[in-house]
C-alpha positions in Angstrom: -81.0 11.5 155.2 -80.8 7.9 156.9 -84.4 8.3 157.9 -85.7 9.0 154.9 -85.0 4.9 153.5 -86.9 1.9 154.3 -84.0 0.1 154.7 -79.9 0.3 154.5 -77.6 -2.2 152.7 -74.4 -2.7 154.4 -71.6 -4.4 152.4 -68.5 -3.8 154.7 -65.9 -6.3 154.7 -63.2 -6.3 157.2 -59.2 -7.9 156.9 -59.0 -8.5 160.1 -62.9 -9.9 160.7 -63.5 -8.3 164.0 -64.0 -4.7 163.5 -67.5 -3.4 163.1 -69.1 -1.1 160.2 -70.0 2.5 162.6 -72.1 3.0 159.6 -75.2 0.5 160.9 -74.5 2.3 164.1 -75.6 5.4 162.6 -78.7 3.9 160.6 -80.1 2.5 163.8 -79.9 5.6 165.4 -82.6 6.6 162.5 -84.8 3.5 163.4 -83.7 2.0 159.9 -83.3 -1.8 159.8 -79.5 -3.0 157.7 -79.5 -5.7 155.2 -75.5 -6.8 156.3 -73.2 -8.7 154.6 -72.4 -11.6 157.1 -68.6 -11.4 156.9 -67.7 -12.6 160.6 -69.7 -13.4 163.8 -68.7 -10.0 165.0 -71.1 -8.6 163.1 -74.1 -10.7 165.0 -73.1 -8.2 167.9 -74.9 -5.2 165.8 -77.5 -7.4 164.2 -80.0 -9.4 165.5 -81.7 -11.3 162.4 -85.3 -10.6 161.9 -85.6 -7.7 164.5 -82.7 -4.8 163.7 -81.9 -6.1 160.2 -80.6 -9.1 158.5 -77.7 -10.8 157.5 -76.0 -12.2 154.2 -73.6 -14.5 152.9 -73.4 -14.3 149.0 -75.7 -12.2 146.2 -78.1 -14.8 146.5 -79.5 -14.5 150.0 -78.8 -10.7 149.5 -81.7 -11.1 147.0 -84.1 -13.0 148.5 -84.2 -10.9 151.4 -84.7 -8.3 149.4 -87.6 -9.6 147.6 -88.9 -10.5 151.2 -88.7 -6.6 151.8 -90.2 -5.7 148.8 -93.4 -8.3 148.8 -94.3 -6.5 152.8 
């Protein structure tokens, strides 16, 4: 199933802000990049901007990456 999408959106939150989502784990294991919700510096250990995926702060950077996606 993972394979079958351009891309996956990640919007995982964590309490304690180290623990990482296994989910992107399991979409890079399909070759799919991760739009990721940005919600510590842990997850920069999973994500390298531009090259696995990229990362997000608030709705709006979530959508202009998305339009960046789209307009390829």
């Amino acid at each position: 199933m993972c394979g079958s999408v351009d891309y996956a959106i990640c919007l995982h939150d964590s309490n304690s802000k180290v623990d990482l989502p296994i989910k992107i784990l399991d979409v890079f294991a399909c070759h799919v990049p991760v739009v990721a919700y940005k919600y510590s510096e842990a997850i920069r250990e999973v994500i390298s901007e531009n090259q696995n995926g990229f990362l997000f702060e608030n709705e709006n950077e979530m959508y202009e990456i998305i339009l960046k996606i789209l307009k390829r």
